[in-house]
MINU-407661 format. One record per residue: x, y, z of N, C-alpha, C in turn; residue in three letters; residue number from 0. Coordinates in pm, 1 decimal. Each point is the difference from the previous one (the first is absolute). Example, Ala and Ser with C-alpha at 12.3 -4.5 7.8 and 13.67 -1.06 7.14 Angstrom:
# residues 2
{{1319.0,-569.0,780.0},{-89.0,119.0,0.0},{90.0,120.0,0.0},ALA,0}
{{-35.0,105.0,-72.0},{82.0,119.0,6.0},{-77.0,109.0,73.0},SER,1}
This chain:
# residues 85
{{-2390.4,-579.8,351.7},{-12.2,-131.7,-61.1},{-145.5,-45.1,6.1},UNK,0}
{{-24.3,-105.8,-99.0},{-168.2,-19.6,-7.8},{-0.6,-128.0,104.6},UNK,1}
{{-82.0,-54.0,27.9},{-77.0,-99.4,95.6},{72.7,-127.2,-73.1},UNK,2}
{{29.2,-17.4,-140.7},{36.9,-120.9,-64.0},{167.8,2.2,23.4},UNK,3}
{{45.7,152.8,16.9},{148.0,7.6,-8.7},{65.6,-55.0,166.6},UNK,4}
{{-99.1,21.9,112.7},{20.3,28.5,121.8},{-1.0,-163.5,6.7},UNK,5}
{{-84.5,-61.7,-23.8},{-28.4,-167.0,6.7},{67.5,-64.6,-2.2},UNK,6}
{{51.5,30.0,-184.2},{156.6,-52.4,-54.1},{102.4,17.2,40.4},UNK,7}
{{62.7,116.0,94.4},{81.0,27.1,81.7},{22.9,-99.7,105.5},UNK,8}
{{-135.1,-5.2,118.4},{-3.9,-48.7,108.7},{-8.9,-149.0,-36.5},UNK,9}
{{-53.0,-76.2,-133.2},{18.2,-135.2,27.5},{150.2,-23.8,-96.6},UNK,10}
{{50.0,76.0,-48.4},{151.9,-8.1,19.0},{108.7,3.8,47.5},UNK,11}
{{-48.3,84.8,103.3},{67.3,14.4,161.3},{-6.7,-129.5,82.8},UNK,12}
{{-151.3,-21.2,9.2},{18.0,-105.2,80.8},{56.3,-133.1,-45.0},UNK,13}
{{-18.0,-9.0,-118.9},{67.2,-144.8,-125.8},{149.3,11.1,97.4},UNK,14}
{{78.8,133.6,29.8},{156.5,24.7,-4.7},{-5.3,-26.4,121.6},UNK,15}
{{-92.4,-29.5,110.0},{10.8,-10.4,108.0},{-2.2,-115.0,49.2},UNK,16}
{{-102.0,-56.9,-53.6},{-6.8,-162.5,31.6},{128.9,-89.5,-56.3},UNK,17}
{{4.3,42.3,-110.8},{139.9,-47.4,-52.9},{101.1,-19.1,97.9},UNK,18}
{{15.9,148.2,31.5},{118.1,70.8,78.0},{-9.7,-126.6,129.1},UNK,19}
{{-94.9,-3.6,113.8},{-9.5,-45.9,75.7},{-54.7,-114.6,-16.7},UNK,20}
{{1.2,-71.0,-40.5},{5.2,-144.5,-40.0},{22.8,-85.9,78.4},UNK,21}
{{-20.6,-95.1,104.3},{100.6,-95.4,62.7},{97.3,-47.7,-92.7},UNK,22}
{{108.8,-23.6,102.2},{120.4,-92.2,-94.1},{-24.4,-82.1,-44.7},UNK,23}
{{70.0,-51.8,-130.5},{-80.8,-111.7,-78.2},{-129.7,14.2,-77.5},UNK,24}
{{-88.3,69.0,59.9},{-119.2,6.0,-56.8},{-30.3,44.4,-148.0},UNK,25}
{{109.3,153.2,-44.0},{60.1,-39.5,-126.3},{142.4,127.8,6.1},UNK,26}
{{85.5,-123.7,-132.9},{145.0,61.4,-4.0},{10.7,209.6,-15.3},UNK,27}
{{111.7,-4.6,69.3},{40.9,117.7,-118.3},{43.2,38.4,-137.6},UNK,28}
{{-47.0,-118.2,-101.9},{14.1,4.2,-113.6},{-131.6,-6.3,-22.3},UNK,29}
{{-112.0,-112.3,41.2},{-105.9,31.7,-41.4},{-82.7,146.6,26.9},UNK,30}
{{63.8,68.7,113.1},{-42.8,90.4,53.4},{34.7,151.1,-117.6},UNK,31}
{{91.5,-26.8,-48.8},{56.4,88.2,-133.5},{-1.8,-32.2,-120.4},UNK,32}
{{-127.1,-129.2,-5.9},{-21.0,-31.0,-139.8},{-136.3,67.1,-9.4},UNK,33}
{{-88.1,37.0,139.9},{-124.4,67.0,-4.8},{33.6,96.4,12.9},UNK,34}
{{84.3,105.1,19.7},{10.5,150.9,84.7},{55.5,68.9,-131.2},UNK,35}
{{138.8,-82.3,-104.8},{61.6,39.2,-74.1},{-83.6,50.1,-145.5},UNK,36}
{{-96.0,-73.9,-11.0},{-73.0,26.5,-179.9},{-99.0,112.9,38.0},UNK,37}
{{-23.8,53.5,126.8},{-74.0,83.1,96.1},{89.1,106.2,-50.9},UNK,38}
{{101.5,-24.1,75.2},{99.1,161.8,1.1},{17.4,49.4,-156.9},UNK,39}
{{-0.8,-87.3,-98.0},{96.6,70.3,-135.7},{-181.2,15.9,-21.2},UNK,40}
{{-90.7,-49.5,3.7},{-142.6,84.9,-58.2},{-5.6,113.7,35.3},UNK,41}
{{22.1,23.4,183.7},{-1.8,144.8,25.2},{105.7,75.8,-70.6},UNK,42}
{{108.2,-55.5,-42.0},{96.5,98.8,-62.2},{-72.6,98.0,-132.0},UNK,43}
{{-119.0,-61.4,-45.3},{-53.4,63.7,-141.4},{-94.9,121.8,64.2},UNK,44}
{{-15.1,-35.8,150.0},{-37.2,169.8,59.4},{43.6,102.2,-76.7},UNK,45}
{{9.9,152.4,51.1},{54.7,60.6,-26.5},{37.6,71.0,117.1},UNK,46}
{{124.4,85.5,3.4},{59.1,29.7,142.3},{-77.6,20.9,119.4},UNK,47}
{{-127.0,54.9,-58.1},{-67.1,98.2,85.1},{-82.7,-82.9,58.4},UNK,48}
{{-97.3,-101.2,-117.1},{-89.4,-129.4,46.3},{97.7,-87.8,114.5},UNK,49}
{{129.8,-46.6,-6.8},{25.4,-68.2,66.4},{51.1,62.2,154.3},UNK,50}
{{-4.8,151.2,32.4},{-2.9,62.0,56.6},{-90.8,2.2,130.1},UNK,51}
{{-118.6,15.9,-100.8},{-124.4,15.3,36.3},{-36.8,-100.3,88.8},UNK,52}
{{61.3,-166.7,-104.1},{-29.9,-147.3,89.0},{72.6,-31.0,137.3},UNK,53}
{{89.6,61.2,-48.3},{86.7,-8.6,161.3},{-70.2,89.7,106.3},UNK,54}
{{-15.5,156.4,-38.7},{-94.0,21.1,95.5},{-142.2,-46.9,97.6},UNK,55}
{{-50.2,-85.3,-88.2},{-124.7,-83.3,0.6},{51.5,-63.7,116.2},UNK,56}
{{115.9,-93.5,-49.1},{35.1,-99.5,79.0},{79.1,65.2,154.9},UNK,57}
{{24.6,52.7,-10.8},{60.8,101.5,117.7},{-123.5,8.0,133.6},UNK,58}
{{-96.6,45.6,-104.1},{-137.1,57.3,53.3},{-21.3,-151.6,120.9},UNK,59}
{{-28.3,-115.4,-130.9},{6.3,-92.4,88.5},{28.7,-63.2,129.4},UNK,60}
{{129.2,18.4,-2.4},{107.8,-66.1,56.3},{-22.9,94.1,159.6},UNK,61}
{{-39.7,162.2,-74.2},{-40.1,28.9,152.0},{-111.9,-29.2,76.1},UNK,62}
{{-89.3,-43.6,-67.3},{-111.8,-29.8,29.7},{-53.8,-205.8,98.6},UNK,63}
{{201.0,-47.7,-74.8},{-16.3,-155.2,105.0},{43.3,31.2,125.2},UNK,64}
{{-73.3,-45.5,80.8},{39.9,-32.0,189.4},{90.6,-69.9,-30.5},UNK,65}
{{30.8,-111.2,-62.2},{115.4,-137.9,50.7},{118.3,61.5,-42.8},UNK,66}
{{97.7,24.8,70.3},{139.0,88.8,-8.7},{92.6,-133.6,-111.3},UNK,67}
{{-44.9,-119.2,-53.6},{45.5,-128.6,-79.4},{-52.4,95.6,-113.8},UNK,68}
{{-130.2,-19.1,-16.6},{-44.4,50.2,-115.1},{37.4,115.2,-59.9},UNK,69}
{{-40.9,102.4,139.4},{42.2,137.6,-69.8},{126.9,-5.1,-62.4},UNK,70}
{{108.8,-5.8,66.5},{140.3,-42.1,-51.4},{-12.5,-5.8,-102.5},UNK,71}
{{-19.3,-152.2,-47.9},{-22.9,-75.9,-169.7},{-68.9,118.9,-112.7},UNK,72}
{{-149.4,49.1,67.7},{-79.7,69.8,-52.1},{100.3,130.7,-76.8},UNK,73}
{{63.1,88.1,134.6},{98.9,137.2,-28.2},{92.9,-38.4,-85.7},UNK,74}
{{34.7,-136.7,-45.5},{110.8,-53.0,-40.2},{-39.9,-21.6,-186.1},UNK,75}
{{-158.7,-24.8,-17.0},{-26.2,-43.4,-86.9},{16.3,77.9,-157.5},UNK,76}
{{41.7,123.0,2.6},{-0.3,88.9,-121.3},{151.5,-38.4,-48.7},UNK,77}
{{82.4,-24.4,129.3},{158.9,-35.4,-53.5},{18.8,-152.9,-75.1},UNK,78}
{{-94.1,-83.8,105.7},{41.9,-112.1,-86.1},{-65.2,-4.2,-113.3},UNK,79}
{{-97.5,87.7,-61.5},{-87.8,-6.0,-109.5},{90.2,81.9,-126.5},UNK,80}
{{105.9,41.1,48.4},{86.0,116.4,-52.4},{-94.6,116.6,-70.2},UNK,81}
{{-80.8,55.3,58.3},{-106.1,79.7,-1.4},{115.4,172.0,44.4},UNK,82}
{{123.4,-22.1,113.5},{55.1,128.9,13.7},{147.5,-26.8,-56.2},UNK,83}
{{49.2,76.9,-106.0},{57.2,-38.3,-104.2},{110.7,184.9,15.1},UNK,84}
């Protein structure tokens, strides 16, 4: 992946993370799937292999957080992106 693809990955990861971990209240789980949802059907115009690829990225990530909160969310992030299909 190029330097622009790796970026876009990781500040999409983290978008799914902060979300994810949110204080209560701070915002719904509807608003939380009104940002995550127009996300997932763009990645759907991937193609098997690209969205493959993104999950790996994000994998990469996820091993790479210390906070066992984050990582979680992070390892978690290709499913809720429906990225593994």
């Amino acid at each position: 992946m190029t330097p622009l693809e790796r970026i876009l990955a990781k500040a999409i990861t983290e978008v799914v993370i902060r979300l994810d971990l949110s204080a209560d209240g701070a915002i719904t789980p509807a608003a939380t799937m009104q940002v995550i949802e127009p996300v997932a059907v763009l990645l759907q115009e991937l193609s098997e292999q690209a969205r493959q690829a993104l999950a790996d990225l994000i994998n990469q990530f996820a091993h790479q957080e210390p906070d066992p909160e984050r990582h979680l969310t992070a390892w978690e992030t290709p499913e809720t992106l429906g990225l593994l299909i």
